[in-house]
KEKE-3310 file (N, C-alpha, C; in steps of 0.2 Angstrom, whole numbers, plus 5000, padded with zeros to 4 digits):
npx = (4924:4908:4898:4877:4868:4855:4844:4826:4816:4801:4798:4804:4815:4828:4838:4850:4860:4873:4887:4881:4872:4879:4869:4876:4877:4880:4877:4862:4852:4838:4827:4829:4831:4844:4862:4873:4888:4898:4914:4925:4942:4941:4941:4951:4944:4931:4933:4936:4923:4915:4924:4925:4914:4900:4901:4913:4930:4942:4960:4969:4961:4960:4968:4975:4969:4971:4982:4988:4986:4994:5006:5012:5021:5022:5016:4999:4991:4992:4981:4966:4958:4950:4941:4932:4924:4911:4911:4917:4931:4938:4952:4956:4964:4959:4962:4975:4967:4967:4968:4971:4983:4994:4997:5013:5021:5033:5034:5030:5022:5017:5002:4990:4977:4971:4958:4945:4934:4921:4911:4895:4881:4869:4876:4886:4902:4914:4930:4941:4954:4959:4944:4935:4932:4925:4915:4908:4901:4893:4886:4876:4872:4864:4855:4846:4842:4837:4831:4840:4844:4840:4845:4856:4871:4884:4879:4880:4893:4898:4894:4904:4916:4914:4915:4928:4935:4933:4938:4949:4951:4951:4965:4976:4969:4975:4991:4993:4990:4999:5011:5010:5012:5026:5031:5032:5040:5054:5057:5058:5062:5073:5078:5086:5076:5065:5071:5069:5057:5050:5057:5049:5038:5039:5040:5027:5016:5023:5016:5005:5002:5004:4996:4985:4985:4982:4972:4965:4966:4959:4946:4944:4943:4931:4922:4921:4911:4916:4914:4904:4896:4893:4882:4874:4867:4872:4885:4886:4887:4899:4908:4907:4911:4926:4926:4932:4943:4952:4953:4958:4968:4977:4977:4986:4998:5003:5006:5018:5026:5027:5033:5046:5049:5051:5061:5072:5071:5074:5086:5093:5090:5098:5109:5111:5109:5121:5132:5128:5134:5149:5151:5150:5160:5170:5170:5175:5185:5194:5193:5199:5213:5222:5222:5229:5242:5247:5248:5256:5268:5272:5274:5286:5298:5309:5328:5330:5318:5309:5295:5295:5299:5287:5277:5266:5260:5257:5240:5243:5242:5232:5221:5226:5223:5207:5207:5209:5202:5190:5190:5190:5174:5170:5174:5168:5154:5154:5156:5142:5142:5139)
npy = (5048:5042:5031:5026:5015:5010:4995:4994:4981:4979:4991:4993:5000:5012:5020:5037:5041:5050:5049:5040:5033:5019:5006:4996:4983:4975:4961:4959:4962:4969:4959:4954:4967:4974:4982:4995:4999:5012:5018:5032:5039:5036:5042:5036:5034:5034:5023:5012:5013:5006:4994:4989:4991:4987:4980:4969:4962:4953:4956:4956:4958:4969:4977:4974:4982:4995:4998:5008:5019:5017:5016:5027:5028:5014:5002:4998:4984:4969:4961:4950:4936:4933:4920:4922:4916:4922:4932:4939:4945:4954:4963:4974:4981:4994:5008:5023:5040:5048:5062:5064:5075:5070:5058:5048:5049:5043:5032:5019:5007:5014:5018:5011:5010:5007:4995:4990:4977:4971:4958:4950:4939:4954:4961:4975:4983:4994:4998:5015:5025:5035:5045:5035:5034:5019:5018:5028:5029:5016:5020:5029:5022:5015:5022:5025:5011:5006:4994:4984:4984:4974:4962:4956:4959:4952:4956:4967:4970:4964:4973:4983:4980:4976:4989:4992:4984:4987:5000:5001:4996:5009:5012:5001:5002:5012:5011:5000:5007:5019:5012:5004:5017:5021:5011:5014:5025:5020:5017:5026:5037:5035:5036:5043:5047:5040:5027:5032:5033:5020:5013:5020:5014:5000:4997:5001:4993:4983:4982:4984:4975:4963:4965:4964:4950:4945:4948:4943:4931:4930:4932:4921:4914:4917:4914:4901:4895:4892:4899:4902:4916:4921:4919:4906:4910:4922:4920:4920:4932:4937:4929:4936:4947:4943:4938:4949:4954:4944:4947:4959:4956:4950:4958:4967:4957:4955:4968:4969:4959:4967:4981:4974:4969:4983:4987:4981:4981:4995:4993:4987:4995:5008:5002:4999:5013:5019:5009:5012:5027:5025:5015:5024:5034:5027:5026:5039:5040:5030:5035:5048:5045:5039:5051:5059:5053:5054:5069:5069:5065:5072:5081:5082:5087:5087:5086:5081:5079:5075:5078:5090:5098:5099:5107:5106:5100:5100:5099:5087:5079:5081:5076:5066:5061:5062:5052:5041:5043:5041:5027:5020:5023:5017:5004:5002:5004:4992:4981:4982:4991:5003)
npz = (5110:5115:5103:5102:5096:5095:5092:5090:5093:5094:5090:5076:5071:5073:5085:5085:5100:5108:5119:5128:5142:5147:5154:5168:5166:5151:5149:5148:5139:5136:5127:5112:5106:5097:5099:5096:5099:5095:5099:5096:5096:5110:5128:5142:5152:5146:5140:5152:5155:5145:5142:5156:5165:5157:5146:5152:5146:5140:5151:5140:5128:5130:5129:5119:5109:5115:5110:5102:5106:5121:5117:5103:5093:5089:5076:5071:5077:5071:5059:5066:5075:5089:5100:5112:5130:5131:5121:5103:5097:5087:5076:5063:5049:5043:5030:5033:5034:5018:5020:5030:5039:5049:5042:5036:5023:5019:5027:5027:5036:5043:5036:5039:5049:5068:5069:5082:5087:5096:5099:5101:5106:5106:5107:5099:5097:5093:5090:5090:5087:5076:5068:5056:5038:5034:5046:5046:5035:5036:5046:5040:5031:5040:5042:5031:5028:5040:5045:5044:5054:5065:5061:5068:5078:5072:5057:5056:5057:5050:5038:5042:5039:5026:5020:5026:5018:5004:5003:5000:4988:4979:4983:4977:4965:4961:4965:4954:4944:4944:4944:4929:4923:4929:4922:4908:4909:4912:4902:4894:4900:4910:4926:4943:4949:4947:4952:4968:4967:4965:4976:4987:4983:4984:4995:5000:4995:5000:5013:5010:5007:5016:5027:5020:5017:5030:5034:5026:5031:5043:5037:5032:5042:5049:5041:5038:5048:5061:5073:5086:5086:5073:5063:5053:5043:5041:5035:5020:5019:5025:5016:5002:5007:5008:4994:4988:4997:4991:4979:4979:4986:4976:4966:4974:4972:4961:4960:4968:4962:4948:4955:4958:4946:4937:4945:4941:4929:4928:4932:4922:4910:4914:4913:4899:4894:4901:4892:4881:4883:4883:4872:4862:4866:4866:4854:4849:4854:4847:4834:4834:4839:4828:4823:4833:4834:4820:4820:4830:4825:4815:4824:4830:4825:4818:4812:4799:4791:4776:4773:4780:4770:4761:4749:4749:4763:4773:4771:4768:4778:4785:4776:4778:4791:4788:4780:4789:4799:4792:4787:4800:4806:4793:4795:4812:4805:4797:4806:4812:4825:4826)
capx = (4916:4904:4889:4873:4863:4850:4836:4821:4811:4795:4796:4806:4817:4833:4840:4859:4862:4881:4888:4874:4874:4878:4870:4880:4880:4878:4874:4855:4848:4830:4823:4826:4833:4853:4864:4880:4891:4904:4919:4926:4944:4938:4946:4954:4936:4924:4936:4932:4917:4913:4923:4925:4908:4897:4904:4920:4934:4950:4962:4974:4960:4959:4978:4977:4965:4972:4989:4989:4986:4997:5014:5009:5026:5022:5013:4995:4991:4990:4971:4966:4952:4948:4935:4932:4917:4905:4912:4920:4936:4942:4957:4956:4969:4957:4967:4971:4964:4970:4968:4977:4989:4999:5001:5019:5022:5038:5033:5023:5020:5009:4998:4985:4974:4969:4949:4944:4927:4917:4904:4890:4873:4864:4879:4892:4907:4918:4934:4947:4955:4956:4938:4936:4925:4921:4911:4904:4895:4887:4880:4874:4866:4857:4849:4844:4840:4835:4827:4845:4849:4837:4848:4860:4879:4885:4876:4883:4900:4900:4893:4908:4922:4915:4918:4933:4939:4931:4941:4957:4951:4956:4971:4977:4972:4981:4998:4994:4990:5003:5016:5012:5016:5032:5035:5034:5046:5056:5061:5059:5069:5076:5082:5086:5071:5063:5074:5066:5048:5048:5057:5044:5030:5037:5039:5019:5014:5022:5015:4998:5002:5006:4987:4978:4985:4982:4964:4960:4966:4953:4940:4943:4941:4925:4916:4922:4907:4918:4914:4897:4890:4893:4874:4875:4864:4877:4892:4888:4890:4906:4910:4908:4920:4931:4930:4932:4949:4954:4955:4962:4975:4979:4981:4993:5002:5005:5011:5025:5029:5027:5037:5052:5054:5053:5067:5077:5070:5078:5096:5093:5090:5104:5115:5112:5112:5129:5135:5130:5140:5156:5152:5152:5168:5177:5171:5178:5194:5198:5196:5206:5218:5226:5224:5235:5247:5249:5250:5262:5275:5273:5275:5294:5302:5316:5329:5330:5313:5307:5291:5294:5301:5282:5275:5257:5262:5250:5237:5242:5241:5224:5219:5225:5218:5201:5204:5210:5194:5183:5193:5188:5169:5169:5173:5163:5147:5152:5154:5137:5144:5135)
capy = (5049:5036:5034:5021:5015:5003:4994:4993:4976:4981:4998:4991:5008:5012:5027:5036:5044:5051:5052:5038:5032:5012:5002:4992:4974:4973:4953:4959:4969:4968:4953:4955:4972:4976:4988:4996:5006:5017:5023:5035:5043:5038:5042:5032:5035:5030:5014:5009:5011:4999:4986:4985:4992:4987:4971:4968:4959:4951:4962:4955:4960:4978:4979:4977:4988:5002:4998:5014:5026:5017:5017:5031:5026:5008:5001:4995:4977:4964:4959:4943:4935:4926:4919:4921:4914:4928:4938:4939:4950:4954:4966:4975:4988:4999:5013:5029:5044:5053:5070:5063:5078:5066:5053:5050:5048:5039:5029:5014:5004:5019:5019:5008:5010:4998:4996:4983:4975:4966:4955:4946:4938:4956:4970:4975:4989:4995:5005:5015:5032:5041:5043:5030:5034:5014:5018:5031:5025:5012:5025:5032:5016:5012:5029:5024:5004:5004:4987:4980:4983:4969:4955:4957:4962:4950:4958:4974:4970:4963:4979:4988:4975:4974:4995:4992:4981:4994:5006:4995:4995:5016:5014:4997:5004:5017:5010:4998:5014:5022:5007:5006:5024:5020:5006:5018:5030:5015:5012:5032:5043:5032:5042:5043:5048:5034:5022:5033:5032:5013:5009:5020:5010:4994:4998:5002:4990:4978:4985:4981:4962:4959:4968:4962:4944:4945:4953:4937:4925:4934:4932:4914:4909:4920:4910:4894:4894:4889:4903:4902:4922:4922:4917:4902:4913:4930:4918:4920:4939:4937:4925:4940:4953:4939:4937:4956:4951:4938:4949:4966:4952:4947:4962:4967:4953:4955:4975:4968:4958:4970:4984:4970:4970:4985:4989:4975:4985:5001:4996:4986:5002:5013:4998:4999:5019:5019:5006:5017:5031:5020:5015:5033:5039:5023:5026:5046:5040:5026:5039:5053:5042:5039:5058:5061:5048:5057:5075:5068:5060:5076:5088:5078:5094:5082:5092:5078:5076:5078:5082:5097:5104:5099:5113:5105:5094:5099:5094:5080:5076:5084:5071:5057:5060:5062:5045:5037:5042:5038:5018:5017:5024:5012:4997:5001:5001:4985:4976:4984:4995:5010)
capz = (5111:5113:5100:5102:5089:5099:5088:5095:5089:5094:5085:5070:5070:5077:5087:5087:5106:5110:5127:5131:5149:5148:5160:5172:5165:5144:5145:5150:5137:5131:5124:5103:5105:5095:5102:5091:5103:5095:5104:5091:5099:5118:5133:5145:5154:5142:5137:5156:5154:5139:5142:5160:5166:5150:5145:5154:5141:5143:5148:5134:5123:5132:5129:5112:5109:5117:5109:5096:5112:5124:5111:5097:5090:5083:5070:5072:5080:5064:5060:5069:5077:5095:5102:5120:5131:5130:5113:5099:5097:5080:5075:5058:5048:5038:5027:5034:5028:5016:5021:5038:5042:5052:5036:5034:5017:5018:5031:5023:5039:5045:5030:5040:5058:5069:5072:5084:5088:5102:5093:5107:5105:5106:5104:5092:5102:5087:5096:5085:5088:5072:5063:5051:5033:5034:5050:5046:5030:5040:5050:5035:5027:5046:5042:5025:5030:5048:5046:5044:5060:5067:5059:5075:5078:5067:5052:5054:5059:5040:5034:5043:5037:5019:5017:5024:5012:4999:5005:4999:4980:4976:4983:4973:4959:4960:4965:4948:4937:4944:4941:4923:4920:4928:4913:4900:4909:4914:4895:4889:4902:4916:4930:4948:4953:4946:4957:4975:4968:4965:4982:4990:4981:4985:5002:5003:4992:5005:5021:5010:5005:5024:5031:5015:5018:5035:5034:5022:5037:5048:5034:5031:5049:5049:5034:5039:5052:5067:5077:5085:5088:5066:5062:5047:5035:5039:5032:5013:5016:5024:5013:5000:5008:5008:4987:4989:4999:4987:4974:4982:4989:4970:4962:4976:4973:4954:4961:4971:4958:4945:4956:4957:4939:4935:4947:4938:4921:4926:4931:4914:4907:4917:4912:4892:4892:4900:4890:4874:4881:4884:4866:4860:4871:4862:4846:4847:4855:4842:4828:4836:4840:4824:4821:4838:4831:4815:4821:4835:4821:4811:4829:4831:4823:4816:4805:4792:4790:4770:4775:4783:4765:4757:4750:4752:4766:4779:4768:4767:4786:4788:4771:4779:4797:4785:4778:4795:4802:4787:4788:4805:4803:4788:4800:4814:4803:4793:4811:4816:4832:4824)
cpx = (4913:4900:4885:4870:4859:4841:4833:4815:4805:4793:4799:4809:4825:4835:4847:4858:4870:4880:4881:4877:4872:4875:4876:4883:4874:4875:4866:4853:4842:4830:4824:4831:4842:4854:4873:4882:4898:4910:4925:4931:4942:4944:4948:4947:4932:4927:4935:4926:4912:4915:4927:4917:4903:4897:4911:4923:4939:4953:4967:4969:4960:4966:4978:4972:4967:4981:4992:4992:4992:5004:5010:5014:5026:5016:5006:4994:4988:4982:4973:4959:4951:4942:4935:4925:4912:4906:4918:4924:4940:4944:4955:4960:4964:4962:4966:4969:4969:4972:4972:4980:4995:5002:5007:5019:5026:5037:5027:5018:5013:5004:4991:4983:4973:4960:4948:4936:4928:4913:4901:4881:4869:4870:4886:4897:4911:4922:4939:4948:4953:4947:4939:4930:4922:4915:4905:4899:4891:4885:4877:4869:4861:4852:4845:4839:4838:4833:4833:4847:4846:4841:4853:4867:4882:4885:4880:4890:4902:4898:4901:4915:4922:4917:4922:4937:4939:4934:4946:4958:4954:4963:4975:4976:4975:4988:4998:4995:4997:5012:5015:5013:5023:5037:5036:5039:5053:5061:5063:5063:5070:5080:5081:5079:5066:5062:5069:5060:5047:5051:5053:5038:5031:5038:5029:5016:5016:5019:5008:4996:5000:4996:4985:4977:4983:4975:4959:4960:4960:4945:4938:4942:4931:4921:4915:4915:4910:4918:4904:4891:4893:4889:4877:4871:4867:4885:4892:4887:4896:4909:4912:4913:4925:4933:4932:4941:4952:4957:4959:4970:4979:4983:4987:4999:5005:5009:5017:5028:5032:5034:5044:5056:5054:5060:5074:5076:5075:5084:5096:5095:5094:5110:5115:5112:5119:5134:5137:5135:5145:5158:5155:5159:5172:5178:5174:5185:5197:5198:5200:5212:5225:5229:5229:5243:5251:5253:5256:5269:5275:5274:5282:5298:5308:5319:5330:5324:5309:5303:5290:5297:5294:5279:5265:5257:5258:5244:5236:5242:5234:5219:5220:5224:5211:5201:5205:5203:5190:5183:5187:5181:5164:5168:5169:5154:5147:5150:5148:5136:5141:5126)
cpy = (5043:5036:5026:5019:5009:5004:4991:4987:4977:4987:4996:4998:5007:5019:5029:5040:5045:5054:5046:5035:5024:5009:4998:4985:4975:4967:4954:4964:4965:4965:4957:4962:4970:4984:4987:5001:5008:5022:5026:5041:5041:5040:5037:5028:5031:5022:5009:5007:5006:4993:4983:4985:4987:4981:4969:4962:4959:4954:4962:4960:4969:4980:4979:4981:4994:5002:5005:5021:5026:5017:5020:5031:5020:5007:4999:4988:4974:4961:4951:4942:4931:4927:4918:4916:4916:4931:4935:4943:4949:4960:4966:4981:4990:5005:5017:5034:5048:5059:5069:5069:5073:5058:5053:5045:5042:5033:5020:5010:5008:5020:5013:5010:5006:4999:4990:4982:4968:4964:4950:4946:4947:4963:4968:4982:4987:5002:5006:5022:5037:5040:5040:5031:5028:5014:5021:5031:5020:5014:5027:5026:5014:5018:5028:5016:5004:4997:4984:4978:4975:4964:4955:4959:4959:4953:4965:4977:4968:4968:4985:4985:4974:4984:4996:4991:4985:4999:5005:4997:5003:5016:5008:4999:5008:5018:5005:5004:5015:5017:5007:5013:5023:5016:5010:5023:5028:5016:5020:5035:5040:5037:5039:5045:5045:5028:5026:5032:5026:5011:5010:5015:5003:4991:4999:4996:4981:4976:4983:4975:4960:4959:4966:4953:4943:4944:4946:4931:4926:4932:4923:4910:4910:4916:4903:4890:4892:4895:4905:4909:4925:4918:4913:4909:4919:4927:4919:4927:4940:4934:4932:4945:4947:4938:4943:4957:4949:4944:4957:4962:4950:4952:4965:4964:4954:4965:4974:4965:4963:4977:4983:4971:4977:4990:4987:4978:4993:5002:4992:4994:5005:5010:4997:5007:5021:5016:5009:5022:5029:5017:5020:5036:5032:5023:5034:5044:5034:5032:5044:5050:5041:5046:5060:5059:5051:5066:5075:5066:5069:5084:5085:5084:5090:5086:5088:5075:5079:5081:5087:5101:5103:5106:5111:5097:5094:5098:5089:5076:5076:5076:5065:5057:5058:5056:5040:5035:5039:5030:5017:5018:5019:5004:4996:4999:4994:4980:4980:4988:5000:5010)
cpz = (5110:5110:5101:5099:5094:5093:5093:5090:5088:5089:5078:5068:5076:5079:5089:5093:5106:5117:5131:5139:5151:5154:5163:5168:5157:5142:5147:5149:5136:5127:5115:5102:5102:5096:5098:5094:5098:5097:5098:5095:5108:5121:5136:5149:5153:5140:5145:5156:5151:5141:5150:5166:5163:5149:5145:5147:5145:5145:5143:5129:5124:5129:5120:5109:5110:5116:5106:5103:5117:5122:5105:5091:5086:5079:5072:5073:5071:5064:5063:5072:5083:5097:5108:5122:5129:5124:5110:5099:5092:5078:5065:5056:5042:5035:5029:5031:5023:5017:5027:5039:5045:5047:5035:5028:5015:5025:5030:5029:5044:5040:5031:5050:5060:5073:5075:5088:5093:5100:5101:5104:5103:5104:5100:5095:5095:5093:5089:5087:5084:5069:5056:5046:5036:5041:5049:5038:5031:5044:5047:5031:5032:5044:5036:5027:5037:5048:5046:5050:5064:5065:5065:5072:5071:5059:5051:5056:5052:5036:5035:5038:5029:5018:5018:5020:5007:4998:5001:4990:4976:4978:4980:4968:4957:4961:4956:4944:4939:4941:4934:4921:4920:4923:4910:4903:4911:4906:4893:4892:4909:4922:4938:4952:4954:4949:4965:4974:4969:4972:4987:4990:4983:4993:5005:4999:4998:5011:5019:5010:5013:5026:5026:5017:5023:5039:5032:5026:5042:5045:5032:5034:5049:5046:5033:5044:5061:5073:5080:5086:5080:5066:5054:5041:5033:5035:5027:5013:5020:5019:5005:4999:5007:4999:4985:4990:4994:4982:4974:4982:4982:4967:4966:4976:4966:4953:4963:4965:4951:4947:4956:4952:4936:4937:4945:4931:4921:4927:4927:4910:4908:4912:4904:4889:4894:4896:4883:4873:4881:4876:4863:4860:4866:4856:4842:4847:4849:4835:4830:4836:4835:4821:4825:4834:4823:4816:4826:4831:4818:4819:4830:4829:4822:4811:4800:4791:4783:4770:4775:4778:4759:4756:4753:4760:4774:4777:4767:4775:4786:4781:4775:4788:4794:4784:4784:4797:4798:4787:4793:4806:4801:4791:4803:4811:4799:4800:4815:4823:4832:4826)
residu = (UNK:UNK:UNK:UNK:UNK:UNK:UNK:UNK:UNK:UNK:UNK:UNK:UNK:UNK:UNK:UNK:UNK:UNK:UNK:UNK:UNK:UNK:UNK:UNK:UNK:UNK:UNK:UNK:UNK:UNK:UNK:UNK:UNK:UNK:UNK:UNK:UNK:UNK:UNK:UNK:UNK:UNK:UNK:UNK:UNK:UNK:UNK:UNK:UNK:UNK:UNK:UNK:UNK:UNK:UNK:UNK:UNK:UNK:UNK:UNK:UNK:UNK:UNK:UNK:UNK:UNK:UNK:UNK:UNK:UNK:UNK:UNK:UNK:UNK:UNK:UNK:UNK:UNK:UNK:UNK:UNK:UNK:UNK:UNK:UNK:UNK:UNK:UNK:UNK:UNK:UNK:UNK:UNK:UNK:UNK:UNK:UNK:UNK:UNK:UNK:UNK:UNK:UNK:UNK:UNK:UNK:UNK:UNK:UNK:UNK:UNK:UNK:UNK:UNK:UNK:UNK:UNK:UNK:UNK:UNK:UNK:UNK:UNK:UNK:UNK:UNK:UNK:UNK:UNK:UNK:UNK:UNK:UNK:UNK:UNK:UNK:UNK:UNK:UNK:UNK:UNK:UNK:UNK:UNK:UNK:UNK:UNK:UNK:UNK:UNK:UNK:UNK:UNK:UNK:UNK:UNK:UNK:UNK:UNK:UNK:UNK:UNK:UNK:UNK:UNK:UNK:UNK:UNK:UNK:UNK:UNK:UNK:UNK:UNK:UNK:UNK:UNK:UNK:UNK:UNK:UNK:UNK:UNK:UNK:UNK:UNK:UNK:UNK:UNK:UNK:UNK:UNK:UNK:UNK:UNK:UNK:UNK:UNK:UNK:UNK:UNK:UNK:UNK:UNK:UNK:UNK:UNK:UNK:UNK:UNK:UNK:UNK:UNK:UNK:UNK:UNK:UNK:UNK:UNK:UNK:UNK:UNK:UNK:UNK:UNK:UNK:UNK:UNK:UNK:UNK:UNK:UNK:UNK:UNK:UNK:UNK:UNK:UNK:UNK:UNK:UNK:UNK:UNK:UNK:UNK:UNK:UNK:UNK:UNK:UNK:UNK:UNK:UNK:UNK:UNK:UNK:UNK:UNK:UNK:UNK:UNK:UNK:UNK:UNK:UNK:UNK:UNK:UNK:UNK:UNK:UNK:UNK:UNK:UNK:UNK:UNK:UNK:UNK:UNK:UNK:UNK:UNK:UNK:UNK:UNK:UNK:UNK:UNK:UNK:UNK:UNK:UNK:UNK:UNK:UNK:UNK:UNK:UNK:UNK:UNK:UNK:UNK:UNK:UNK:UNK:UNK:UNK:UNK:UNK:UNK:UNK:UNK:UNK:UNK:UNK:UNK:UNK:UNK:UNK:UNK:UNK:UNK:UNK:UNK:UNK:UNK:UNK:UNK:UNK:UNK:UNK:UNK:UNK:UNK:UNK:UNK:UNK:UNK)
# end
């Protein structure tokens, strides 16, 4: 579906149309005017229409844009940024949704989309399959601000890019939160099941380092000024999403870390609760032992054995297994084994 958002200078107001009916040639819009196209899910159709109609594109940049639909099997194109003659073409992995049905849990590498924009003196073309919230709150803010939209594409290409980023913050905290939970269970009841939650998490936690690093190379270029349709006065709000970045990119960095050792904490853990039981099992069998030793000399059934004429002479076996063990007991707690 295509949607349009075109501001209109003269009225100072902006209007959303679907299904709008492009002209022919995008580089000759109306004197002042900004236009926000939206291809949300297109066809094959409406994606001619945009970017060969509308405002034809490279076809490298067409290709990766229609990467997700042409292979539904690989992974989204990694964020990046070129600069053509005419437009800007920059790649971004927003988070998928939650509610996804098609989320694959175990799957970290899917755990991001891919959104791609056309940035030009007077328009701004946002293409992506599934429906993205960060879009759709900046459809939500134009309705609330209209007058935003006047500042041009650039301006509302940083509105889209900073909710992305926004987007990033509940679900980093949530892998942190949930990593410290795993500490404490790490030390109190260590378990296998422990081991498959933490290599899920540090599988997704690294799928987010990759697209968060990635997203801040794209932001760094942006704010640098080296790209001439980024207006000088729109850079200190990129520059913004960008300590937005920095700091999403930080705490994921101190997860993976984090995930590491705990993984290094728990076959610590595994490996000092088995050792206890190995202490245990040798600290039964060293006292049984003597008792076997005793009961085996006195199971000999020898005929000249005095013993076997004691009247309390099994008492006295049973006593001095009692005092074997109590020795041995005795020692372990002097040399601290207990």
């Amino acid at each position: 579906m295509i949607s349009l958002y075109r501001w209109l200078p003269g009225q100072k107001f902006g209007t959303w149309a679907d299904l709008p009916d492009l002209p022919a040639n995008g580089c000759h819009l109306p004197e002042g005017e900004v236009w926000w196209i939206d291809l949300d899910d297109p066809s094959p159709e409406e994606e001619e229409l945009a970017f060969k109609k509308f405002l034809p594109v490279h076809p490298l940049t067409l290709d990766d844009m229609t990467l997700p639909r042409r292979e539904p099997g690989r992974p989204p194109h990694f964020p990046k940024v070129e600069e053509f003659s005419d437009y800007l073409f920059v790649v971004a992995n927003p988070l998928r949704a939650p509610a996804d049905p098609e989320r694959p849990e175990t799957d970290p590498a899917r755990c991001v989309v891919q959104l791609s924009a056309v940035v030009t003196h007077q328009v701004l073309i946002t293409h992506h399959y599934p429906t993205l919230s960060a879009v759709g709150a900046v459809k939500q803010f134009l309705h609330r601000h209209a007058e935003q939209a006047g500042r041009g594409p650039d301006y509302l290409f940083h509105l889209v890019l900073d909710q992305i980023v926004d987007d990033y913050a509940p679900e980093v905290d949530h892998l942190v939160t949930r990593l410290d939970e795993i500490e404490v269970q790490v030390f109190e009841t260590p378990s296998q099941q422990l081991v498959s939650e933490l290599v899920r998490l540090k599988r997704r936690v690294i799928a987010l380092r990759k697209t968060l690093i990635l997203m801040r190379e794209v932001l760094a270029r942006l704010i640098r000024g080296e790209f001439e349709l980024v207006d000088v006065r729109e850079i200190v709000y990129y520059r913004n999403v960008f300590d937005h970045l920095v700091r999403y990119t930080e705490l994921i960095e101190g997860a993976r870390e984090m995930v590491s050792d705990l993984m290094q904490t728990h076959l610590a853990a595994q490996s000092n609760k088995l050792n206890g039981i190995m202490k245990t099992l040798a600290m039964v069998s060293t006292i049984i032992l003597p008792m076997s030793l005793i009961s085996g000399i006195y199971g000999m059934n020898f005929k000249n054995m005095p013993e076997l004429e004691w009247h309390n002479g099994y008492y006295m076996a049973l006593g001095l297994m009692v005092v074997v063990a109590a020795v041995a007991l005795g020692v372990f707690y002097w040399k601290k084994w207990l």
